[in-house]
MIDRENPA-842297 format. One record per atom (N, C-alpha, C, O): z negated, y negated, x. Coordinates in steps of 0.2 Angstrom, whole numbers, plus 2048, in hexadecimal, padded with zeros to 3 digits. Last residue first. Layout:
BEGIN
ZYX ...
This chain:
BEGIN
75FE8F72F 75FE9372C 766E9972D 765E9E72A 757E81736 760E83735 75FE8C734 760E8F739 74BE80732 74FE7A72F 757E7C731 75CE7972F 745E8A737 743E8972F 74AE8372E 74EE84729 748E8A744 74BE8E740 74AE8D73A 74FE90737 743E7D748 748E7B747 74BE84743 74FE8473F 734E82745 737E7D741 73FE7D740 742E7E73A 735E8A74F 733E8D749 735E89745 738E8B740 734E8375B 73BE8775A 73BE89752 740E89750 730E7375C 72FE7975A 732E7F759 732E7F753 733E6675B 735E6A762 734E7075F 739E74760 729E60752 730E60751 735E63755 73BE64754 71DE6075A 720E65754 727E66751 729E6B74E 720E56762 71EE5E766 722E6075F 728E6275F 71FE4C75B 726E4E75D 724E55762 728E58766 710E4D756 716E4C753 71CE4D757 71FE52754 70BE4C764 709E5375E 711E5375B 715E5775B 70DE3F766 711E4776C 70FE4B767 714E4E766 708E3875B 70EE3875C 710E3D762 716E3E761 6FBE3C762 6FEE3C75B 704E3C75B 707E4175A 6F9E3676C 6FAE3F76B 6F9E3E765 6F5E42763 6FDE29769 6FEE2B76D 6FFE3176D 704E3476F 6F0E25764 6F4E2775F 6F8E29763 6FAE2E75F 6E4E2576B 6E5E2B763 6ECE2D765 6EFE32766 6E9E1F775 6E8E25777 6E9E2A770 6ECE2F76E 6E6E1276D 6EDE1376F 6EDE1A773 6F3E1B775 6D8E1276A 6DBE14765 6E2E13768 6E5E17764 6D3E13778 6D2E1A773 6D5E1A76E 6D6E1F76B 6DBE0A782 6D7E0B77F 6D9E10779 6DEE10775 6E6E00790 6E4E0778D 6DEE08788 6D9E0878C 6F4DF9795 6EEDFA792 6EBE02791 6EEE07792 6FAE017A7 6FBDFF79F 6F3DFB79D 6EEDFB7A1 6FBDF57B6 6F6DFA7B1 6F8DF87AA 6F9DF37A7 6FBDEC7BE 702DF07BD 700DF57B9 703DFA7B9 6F5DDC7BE 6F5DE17C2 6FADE67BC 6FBDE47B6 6F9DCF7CC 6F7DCF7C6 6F8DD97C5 6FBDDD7C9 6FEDCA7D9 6F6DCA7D5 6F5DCD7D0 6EFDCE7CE 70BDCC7D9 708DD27DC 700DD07DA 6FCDD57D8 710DC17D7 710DC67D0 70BDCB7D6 705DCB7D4 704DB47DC 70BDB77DC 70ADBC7D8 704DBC7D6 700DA47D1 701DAA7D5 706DAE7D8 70CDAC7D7 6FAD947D3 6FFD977D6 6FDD9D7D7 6FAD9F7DC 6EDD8F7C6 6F0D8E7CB 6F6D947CF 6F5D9A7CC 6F4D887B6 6F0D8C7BA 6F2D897C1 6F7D857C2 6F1D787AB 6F4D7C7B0 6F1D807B5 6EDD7D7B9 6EFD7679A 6EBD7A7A1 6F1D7B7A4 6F5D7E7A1 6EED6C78B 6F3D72790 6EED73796 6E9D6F796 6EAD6677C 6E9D66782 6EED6E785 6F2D72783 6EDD6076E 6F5D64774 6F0D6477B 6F3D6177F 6E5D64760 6E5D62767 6ECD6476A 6F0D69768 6DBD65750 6E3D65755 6E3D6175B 6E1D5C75B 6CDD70751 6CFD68751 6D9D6A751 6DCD70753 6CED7D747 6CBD7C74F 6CFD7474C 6D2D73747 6CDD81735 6D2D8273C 6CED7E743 6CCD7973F 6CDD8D727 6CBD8672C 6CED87733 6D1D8C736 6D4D9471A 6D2D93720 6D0D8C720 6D0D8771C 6D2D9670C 6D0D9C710 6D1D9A716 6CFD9F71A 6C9D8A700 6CFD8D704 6CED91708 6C8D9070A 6BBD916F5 6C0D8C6FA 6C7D906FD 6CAD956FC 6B4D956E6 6B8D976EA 6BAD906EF 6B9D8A6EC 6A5D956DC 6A8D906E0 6ADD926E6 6ABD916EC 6A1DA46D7 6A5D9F6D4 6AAD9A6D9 6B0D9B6DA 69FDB06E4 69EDAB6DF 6A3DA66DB 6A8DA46DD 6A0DC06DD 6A4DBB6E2 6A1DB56E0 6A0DB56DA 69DDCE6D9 698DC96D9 69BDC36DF 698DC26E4 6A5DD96E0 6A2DD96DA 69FDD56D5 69DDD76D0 6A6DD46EC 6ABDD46EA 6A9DD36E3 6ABDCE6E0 69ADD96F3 69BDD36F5 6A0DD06EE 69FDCB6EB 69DDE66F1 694DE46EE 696DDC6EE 694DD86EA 6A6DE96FB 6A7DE96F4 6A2DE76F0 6A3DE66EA 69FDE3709 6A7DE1706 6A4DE06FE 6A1DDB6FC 694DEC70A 696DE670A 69ADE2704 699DDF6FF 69EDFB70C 699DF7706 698DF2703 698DF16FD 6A5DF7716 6A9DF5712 6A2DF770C 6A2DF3707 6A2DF3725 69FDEE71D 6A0DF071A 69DDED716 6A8DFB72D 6A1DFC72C 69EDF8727 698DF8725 6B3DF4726 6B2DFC725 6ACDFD725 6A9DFF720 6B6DE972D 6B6DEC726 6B3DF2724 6B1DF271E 6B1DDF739 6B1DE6737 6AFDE8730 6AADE772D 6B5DD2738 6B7DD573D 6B6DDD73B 6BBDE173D 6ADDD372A 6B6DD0729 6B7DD1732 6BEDD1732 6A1DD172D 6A3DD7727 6ABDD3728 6ADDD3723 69DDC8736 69DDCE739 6A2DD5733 6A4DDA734 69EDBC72E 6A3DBD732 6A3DC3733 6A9DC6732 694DBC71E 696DBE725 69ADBF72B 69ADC572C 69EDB5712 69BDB9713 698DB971C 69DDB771F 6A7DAA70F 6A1DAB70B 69DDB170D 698DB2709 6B0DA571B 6AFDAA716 6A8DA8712 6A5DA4714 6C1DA0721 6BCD9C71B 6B7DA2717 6B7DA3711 6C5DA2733 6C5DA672A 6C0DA0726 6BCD9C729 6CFD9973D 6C7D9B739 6C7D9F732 6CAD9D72D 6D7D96747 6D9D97741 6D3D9A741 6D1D9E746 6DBD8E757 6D8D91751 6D5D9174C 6D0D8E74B 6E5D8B762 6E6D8A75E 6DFD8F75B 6DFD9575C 6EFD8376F 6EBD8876D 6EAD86767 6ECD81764 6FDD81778 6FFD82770 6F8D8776D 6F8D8C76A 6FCD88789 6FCD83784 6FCD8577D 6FCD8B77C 6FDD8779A 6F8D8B794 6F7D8678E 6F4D8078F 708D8E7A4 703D867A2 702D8A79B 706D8E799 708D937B7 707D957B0 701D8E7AC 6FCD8B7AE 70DD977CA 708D937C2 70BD937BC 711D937BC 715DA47CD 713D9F7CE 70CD9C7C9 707D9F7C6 71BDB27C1 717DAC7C7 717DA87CB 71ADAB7CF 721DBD7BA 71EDB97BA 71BDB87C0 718DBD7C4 729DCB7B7 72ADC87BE 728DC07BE 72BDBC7C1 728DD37AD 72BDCB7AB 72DDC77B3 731DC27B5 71DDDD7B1 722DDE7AD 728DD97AF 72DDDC7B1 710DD37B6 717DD77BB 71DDDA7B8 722DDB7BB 70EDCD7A9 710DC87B0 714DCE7B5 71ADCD7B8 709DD87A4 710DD579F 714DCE7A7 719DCC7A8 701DDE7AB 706DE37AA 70BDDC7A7 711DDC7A8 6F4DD37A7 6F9DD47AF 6FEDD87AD 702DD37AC 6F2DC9799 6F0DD079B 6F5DD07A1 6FADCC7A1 6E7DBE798 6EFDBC798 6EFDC479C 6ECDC57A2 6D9DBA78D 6DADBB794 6E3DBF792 6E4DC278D 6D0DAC78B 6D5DAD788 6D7DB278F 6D8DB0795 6C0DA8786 6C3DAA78B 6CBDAD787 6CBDB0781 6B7D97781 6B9D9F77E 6BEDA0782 6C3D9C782 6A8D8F786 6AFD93787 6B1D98786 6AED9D788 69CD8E77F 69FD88782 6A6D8C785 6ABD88785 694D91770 699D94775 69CD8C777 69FD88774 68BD90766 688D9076E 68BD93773 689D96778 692D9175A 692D8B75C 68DD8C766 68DD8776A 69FD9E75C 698D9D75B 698D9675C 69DD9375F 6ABDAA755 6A7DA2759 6A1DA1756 69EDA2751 6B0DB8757 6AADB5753 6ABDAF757 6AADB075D 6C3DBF757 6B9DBD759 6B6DBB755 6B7DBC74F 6CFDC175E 6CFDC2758 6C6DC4759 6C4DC975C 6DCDB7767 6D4DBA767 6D3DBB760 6D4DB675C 6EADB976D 6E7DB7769 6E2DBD769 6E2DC376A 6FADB477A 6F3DB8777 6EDDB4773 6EBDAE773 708DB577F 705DB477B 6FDDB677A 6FDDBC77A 711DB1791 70BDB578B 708DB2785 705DAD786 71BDAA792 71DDAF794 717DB4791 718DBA790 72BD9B78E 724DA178D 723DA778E 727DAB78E 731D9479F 732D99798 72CD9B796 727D9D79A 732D917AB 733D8D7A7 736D8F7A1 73BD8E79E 731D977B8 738D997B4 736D957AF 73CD957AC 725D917BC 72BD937BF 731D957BE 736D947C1 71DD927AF 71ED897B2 724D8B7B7 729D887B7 71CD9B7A3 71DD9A7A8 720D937AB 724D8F7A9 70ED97797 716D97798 716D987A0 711D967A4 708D9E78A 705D9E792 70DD9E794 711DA2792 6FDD9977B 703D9C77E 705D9A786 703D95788 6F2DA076F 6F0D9C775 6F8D9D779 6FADA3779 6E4DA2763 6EBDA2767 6ECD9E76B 6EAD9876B 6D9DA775A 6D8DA1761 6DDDA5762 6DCDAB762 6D2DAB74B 6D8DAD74E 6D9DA7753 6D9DA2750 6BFDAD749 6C6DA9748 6C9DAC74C 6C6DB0750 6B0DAC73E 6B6DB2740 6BDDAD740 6BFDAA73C 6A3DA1741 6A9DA473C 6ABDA8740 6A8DA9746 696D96744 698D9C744 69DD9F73D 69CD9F737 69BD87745 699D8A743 69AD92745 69FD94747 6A0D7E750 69CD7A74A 699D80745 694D7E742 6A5D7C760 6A4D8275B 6A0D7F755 69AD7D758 6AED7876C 6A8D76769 6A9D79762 6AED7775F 6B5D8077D 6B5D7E774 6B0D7B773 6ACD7B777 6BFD8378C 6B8D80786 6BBD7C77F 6C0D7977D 6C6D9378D 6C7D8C78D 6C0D89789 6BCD8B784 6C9D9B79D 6C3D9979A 6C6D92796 6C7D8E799 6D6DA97A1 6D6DA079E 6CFD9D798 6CED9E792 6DADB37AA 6D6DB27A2 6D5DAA7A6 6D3DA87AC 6E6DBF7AE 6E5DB87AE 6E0DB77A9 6E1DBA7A4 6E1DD17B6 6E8DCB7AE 6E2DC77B0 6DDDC87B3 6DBDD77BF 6E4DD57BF 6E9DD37B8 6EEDD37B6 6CFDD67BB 6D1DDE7BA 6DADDD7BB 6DEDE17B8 6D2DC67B9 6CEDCC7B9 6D0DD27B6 6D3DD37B1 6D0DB57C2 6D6DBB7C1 6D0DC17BE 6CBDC27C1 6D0DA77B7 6CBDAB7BE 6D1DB17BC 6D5DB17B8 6CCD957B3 6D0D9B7B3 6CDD9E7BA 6CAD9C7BF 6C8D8B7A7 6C6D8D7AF 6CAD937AC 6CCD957A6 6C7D7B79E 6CAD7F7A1 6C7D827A7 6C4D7F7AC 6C4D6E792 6C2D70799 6C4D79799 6C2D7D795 6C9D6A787 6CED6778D 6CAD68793 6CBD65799 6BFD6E779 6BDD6777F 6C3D67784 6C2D62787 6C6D7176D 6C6D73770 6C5D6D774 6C9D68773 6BAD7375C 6C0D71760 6BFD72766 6BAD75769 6B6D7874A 6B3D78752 6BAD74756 6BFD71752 6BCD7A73F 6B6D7E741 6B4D7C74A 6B1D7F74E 6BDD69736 6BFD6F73C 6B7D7373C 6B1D7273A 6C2D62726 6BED6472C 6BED6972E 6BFD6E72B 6D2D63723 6D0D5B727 6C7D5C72B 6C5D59730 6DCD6B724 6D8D6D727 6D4D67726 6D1D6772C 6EBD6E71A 6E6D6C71D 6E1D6C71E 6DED6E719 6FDD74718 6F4D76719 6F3D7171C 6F7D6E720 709D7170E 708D70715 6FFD72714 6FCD7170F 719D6E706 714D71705 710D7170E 714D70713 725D656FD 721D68705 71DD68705 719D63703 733D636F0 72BD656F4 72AD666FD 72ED67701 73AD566E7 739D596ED 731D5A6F0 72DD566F2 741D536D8 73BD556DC 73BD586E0 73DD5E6DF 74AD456CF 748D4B6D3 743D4C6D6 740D476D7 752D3E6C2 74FD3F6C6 74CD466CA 74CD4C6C7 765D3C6C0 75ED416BE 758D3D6C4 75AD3A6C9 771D346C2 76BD326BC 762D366BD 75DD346BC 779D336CF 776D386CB 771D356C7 76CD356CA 77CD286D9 783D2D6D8 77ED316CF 782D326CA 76ED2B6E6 774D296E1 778D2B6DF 77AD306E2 761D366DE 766D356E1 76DD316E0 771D326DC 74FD336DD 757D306DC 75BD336E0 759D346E6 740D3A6DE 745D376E1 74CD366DC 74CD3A6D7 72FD3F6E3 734D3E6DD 73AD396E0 738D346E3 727D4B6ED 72BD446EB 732D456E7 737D496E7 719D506EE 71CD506E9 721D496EC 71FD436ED 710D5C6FB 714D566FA 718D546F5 71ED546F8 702D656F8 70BD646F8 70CD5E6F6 70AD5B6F1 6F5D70702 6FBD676FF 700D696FD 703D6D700 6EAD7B704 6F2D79703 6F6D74700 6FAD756FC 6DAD7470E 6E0D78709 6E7D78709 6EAD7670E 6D3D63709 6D4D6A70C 6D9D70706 6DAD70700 6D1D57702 6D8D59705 6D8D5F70B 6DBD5F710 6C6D5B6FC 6CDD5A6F8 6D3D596FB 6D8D596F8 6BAD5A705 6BDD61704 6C3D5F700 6C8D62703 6BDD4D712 6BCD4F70C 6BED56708 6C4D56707 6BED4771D 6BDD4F71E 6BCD51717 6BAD57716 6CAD3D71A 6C5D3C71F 6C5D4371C 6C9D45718 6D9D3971A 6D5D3571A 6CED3571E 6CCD31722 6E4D42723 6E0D4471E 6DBD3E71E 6D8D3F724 6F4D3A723 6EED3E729 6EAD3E720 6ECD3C71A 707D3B721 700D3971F 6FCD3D721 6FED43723 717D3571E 712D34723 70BD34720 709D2F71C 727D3671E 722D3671A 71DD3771E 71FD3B722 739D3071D 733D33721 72CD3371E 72CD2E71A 748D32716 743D2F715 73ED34719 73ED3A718 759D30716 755D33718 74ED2D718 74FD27719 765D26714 765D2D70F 75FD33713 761D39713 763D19713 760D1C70E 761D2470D 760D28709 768D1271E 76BD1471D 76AD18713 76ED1970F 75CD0F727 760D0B723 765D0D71D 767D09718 74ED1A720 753D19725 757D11720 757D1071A 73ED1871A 747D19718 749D1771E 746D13722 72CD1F717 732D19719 73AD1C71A 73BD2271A 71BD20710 723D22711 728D1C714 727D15713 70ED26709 711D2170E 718D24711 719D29714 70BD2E6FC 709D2F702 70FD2A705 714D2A702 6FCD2D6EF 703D2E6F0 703D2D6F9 6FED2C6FD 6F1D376E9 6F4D316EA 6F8D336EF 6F8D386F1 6EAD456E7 6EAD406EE 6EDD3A6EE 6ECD376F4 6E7D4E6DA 6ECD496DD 6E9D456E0 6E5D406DD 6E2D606D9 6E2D596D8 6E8D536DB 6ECD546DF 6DFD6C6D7 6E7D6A6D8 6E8D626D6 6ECD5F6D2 6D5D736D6 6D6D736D0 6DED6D6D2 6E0D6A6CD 6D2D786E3 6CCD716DE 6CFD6E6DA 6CED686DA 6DAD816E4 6D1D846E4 6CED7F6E1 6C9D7F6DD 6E7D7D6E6 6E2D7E6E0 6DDD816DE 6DCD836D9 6E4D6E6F0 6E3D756EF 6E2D776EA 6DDD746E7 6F0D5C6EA 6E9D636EC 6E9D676ED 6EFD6A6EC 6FDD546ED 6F8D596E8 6F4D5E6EA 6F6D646EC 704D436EE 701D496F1 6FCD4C6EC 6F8D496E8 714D3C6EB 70BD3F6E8 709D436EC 70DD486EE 71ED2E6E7 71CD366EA 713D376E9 70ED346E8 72DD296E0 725D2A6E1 724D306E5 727D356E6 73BD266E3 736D236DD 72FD256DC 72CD226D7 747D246EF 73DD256EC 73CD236E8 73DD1D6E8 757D266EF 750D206EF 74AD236EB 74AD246E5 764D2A6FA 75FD2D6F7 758D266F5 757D216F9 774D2E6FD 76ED286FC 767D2A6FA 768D2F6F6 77AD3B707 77CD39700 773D32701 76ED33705 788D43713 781D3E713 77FD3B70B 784D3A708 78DD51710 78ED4C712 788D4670F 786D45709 78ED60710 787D5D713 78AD55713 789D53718 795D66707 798D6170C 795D5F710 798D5D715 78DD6E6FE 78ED6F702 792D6D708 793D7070D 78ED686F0 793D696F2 795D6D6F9 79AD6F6FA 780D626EE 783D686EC 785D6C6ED 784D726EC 77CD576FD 77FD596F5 77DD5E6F4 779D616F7 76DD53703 772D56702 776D576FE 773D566F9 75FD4C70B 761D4F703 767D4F705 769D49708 750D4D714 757D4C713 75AD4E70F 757D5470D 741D4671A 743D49713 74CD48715 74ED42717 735D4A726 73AD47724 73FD4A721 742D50722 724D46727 728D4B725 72FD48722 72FD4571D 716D4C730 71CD48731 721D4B72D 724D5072F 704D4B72F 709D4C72C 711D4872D 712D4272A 6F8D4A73D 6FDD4773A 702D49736 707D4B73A 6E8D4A741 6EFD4E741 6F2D4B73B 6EFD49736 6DAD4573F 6DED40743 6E3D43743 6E7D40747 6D4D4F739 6D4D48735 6D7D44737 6D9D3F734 6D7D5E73A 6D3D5973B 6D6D56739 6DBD58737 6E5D67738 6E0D6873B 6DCD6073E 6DDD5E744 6F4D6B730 6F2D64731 6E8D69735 6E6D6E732 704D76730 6FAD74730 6FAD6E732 6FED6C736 710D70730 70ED7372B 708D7572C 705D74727 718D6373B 713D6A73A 712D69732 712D6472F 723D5A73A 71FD5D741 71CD63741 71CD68745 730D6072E 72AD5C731 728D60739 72AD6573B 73DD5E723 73CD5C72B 734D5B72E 732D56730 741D63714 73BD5E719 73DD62721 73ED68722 751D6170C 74ED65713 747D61714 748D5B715 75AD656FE 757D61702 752D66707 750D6B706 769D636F1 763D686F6 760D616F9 762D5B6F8 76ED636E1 76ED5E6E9 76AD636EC 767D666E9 773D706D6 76FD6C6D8 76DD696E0 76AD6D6E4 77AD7A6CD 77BD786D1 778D716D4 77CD6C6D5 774D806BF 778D876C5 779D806CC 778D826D1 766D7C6BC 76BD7A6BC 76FD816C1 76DD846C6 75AD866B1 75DD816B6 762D816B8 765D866B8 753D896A3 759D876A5 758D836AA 757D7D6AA 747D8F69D 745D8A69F 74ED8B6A3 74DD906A6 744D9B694 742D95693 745D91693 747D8E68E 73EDA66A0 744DA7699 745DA0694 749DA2690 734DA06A7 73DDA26A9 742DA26A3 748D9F6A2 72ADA269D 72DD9A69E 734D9B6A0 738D9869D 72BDB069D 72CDAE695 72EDA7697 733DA5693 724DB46A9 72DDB56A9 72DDB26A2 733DB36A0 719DAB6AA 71EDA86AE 725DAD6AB 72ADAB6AB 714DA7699 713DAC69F 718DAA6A3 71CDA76A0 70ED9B692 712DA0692 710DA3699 70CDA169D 704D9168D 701D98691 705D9B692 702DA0693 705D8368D 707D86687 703D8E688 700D90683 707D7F69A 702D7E695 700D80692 6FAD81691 715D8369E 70ED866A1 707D8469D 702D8869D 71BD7B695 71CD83694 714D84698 70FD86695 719D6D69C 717D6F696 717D75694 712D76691 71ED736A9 718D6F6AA 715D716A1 710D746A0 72DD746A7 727D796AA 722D786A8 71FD7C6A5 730D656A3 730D6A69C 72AD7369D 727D76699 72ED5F6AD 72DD5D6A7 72BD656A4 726D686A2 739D666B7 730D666B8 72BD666B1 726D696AF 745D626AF 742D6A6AF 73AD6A6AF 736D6C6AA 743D536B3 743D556AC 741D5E6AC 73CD606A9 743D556C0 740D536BD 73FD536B5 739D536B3 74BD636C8 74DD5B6C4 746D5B6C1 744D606C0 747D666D9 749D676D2 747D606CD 743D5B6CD 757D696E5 751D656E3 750D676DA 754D696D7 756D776F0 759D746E9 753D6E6E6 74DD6E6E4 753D79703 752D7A6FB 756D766F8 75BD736FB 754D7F710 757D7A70D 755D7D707 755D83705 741D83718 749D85715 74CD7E711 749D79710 739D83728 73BD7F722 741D82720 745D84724 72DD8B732 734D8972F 735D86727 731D88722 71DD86734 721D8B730 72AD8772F 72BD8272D 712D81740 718D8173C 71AD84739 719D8973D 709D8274B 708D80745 70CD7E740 70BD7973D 70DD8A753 709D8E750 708D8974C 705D8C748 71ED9175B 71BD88757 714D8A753 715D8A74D 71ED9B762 71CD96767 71CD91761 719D8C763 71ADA2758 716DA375C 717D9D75F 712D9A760 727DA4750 720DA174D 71ADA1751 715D9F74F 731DA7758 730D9F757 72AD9E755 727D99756 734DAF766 72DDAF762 72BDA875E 726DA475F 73FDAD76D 740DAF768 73BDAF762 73CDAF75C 739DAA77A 73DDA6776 73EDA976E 73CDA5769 72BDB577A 730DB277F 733DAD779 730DAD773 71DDBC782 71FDB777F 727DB5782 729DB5788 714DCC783 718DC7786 719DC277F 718DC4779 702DCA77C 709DCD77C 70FDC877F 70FDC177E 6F3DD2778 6F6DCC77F 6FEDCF77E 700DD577F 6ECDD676E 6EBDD276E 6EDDCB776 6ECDC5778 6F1DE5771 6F4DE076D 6F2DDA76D 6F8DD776D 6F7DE5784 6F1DE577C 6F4DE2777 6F9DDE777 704DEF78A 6FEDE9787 6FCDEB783 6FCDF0780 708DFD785 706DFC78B 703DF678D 6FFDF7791 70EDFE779 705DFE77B 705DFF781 701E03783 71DDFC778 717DF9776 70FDF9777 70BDF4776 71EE0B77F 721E04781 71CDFE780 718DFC784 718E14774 717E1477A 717E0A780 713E06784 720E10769 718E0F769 716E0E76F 714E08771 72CE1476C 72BE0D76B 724E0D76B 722E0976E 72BE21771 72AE1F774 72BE17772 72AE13777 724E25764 720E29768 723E2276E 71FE1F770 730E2375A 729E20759 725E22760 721E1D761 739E2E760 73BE28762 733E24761 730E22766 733E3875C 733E38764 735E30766 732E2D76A 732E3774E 72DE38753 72BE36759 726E3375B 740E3974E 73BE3274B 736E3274F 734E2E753 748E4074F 748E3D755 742E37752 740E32755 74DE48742 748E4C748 745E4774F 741E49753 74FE39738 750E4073C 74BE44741 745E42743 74FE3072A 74AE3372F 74DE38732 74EE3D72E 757E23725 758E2A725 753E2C729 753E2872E 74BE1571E 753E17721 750E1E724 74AE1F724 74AE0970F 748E10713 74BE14716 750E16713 746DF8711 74ADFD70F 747E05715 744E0671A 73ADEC712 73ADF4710 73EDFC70D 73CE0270A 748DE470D 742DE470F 73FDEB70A 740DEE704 75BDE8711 756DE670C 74EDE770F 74EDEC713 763DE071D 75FDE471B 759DE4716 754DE0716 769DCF719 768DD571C 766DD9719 765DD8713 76FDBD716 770DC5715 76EDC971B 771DC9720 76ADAF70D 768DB3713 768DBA712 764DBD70F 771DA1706 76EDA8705 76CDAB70D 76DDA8712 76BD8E704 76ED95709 76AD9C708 765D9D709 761D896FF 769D876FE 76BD8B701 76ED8D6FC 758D916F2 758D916F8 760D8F6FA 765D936F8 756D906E5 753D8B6E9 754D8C6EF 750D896F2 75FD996DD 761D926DF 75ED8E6E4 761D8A6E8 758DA56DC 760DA76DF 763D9D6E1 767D9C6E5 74CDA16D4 74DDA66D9 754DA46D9 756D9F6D5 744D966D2 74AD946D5 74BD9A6D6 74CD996DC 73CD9D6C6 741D986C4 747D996C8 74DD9B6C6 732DA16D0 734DA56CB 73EDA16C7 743DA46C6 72FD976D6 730D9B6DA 734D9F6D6 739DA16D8 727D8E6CD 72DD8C6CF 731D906D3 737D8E6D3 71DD986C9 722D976C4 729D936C7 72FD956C6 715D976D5 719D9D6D3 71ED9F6CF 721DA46D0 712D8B6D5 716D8C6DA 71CD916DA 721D916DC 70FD826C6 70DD876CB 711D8A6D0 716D8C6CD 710D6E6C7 714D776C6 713D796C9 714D776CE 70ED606C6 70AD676C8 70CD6C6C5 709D6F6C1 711D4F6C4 712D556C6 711D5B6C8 712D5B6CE 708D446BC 708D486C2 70BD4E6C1 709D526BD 
C-alpha cells in the first residue's frame, strides 16, 4: 500500500507538481499606505455592509459558491513509483520532512495528469464519486498518450490511522488514454469517513516507470440530518425567506447555504448562509434572501432556490461553546488541556440532495430598499469616520509637511 504523508509529498513537488505556474501579486504582499486609506476603507466598508453578511449578491464569478461541493482540480506531475518507494521508507526511518527533501531526487521532467470529477464531498451513502483521469506528456503538446492501470486503492482518514478500502472500480475509453473511476461509500461505517485519496498506479506507454496518481475527496457516509423537498416562502420586513424542511439527527453547529437564481434573467442572484444550532425538533430551517440586494440587481419575477447544503462541525463539546467563543473561552481552554484521546474528522454534512424550490412571481417594488443595519456595522463605521476625520486634521497635515 501506498501511503505518503501529504506533507512530504507537498514538500518534494514544490516548483514540479503543479503542470502550470500561476503569476501574480505575492500573498500578503504590503502595498504603500497614504492619507486616502482610511477614507477609501470607510467607503469600501461602507458599500459592503449595506447587506448582511450572512445574505450576499451572487453572480458568475462566485465559482466556489455556485459549485459547493467541489474544489477545482490542478494539472499535476505524476509520481514515479519507485520515488514513492523510497519516501515511504525514509518516513519510517523518522527523518524529518526537510532531511527526506534533501534525500530524495525527483525527476526535472515528469507526464502530468488531471482528475475530472463530479464532486469533491460525498454526503450519505447513496452520493457518488466520479472521477475521470487524463494523462499528458511532458512535453507539453498535450498530445493524447495510452495509459493502462495497474491498480488502485482507496485510503482512509488518518484519524483511523490511514487504512486501506480496497480498491476502486474503473473503466477505459477505447482508446485507452482516459480512465473513469466510480465509488459510493458501502455503508455508514466510521472508515470511510473523512479525507480519502484515491491511489492509482499506472503505465504509460512508451515508458518502463511505473506511476502514481492522486485524488483526494471528503466523505460523509453518516449525515447529520437532511433535507425533506418541503418548502414555504413568505415576504419579511421586504427580503424573501424561504422555509426549507429538514430532518435533524442530532444537535450540532452547522453552516446551511443555499443559492437563489434568477428564473427571469437566468443568472445567480443571492447567496446566503446560516451560521446555527440544529436541532432534531426542527422541521424548517428559514433561509431569508435580504430585499436591498433584489432592488440593487433590478431582480424579479420568480426565483429557483437551489445547491443547498450543510456543513456540521464534528465537536466534542457543546455547540453553544463554538457559536460563542469568547463567552466559552474558559470552557474552550479547560477543554483543550485535557482533549480526549479518540480524535474524528471535523466535519459531517446534511444528506446530498438536488432538491430546488420555485417561488412565486415578484416585482422589484416588493422587496425592500433598506441598508442592513446592526451595532457592530454602526461600531465600525465611526470608526473608520474618526479615522479619516483625523487624517483631515490640519495639525496632522502641518506635522507631516513641515
Amino acid at each position: 500500500m501506498l501511503r505518503i504523508e501529504k506533507n512530504t509529498v507537498s514538500l518534494l513537488l514544490t516548483g514540479i507538481a503543479l503542470g502550470c505556474g500561476v503569476t501574480g501579486p505575492a500573498f500578503g504582499q504590503v502595498q504603500n499606505l497614504d492619507d486616502a486609506s482610511a477614507r477609501g476603507s470607510l467607503a469600501i466598508f461602507a458599500d459592503f455592509a449595506k447587506y448582511p453578511p450572512e445574505s450576499r449578491p451572487l453572480n458568475s464569478s462566485n465559482w466556489d459558491l455556485l459549485h459547493p461541493w467541489l474544489t477545482e482540480g490542478s494539472l499535476m506531475s505524476l509520481l514515479p513509483v519507485a520515488t514513492v518507494r523510497q519516501l515511504e521508507l525514509l518516513q519510517n526511518s523518522g527523518l524529518s520532512d526537510d532531511e527526506i527533501a534533501q534525500r530524495v531526487t525527483m525527476p526535472s521532467s515528469l507526464p502530468r495528469y488531471q482528475f475530472d470529477v463530479n464532486k469533491t464531498i460525498l454526503a450519505g451513502t447513496q452520493d457518488t464519486l466520479r472521477a475521470k483521469l487524463t494523462v499528458t506528456p511532458a512535453d507539453e503538446l498535450n498530445t493524447p498518450v495510452r495509459i493502462h492501470v495497474v491498480k488502485t486503492e482507496l485510503i482512509g482518514d488518518d484519524y483511523f490511522g490511514s487504512p486501506s478500502l480496497g480498491s476502486v472500480p474503473f473503466s477505459c475509453d477505447s482508446a485507452n488514454a482516459t480512465c473513469t473511476f466510480e465509488w459510493t461509500a458501502p455503508s455508514a461505517d466510521k472508515k470511510y469517513w473523512g479525507g480519502l485519496q484515491l491511489n492509482v498506479t499506472l503505465t504509460v506507454e512508451g515508458i518502463e516507470d511505473e506511476y502514481l496518481a492522486q485524488q483526494s475527496f471528503y466523505s460523509s457516509p453518516m449525515v447529520a440530518g437532511k433535507f425533506t423537498g418541503s418548502f414555504n416562502e413568505h415576504l419579511e420586513n421586504g427580503s424573501l425567506v424561504i422555509d426549507v424542511g429538514v430532518d435533524v439527527q442530532k444537535r450540532m453547529a452547522c453552516f446551511v447555504t443555499g443559492n437563489l437564481y434568477s428564473v427571469d434573467k437566468a443568472v445567480p442572484a443571492v447567496f446566503v448562509q446560516r451560521r446555527m444550532i440544529v436541532d432534531p425538533s426542527m422541521k424548517f430551517i428559514s433561509l431569508t434572501f435580504f430585499g436591498k440586494i433584489f432592488r440593487d440587481y433590478g431582480y424579479s419575477g420568480a426565483f429557483r432556490l437551489q445547491d443547498l447544503k450543510a456543513q456540521c462541525e464534528n465537536l466534542p463539546y457543546p455547540p453553544e461553546w463554538f457559536m460563542d467563543s469568547l463567552a466559552h473561552q474558559a470552557e474552550l481552554q479547560a477543554f483543550q488541556n485535557k482533549q480526549p484521546a479518540t480524535m474524528e474528522p471535523p466535519r459531517i454534512y446534511f444528506e446530498y440532495s438536488e432538491y430546488s424550490y420555485l417561488t412565486h412571481g415578484y416585482s422589484n417594488a416588493s422587496f425592500s430598499d433598506e441598508e442592513w443595519q446592526s451595532p457592530t456595522k454602526t461600531r465600525k463605521l465611526e470608526m473608520l469616520k474618526k479615522a479619516a476625520a483625523d487624517l483631515d486634521d490640519p495639525a496632522l497635515q502641518v506635522r507631516k509637511h513641515p
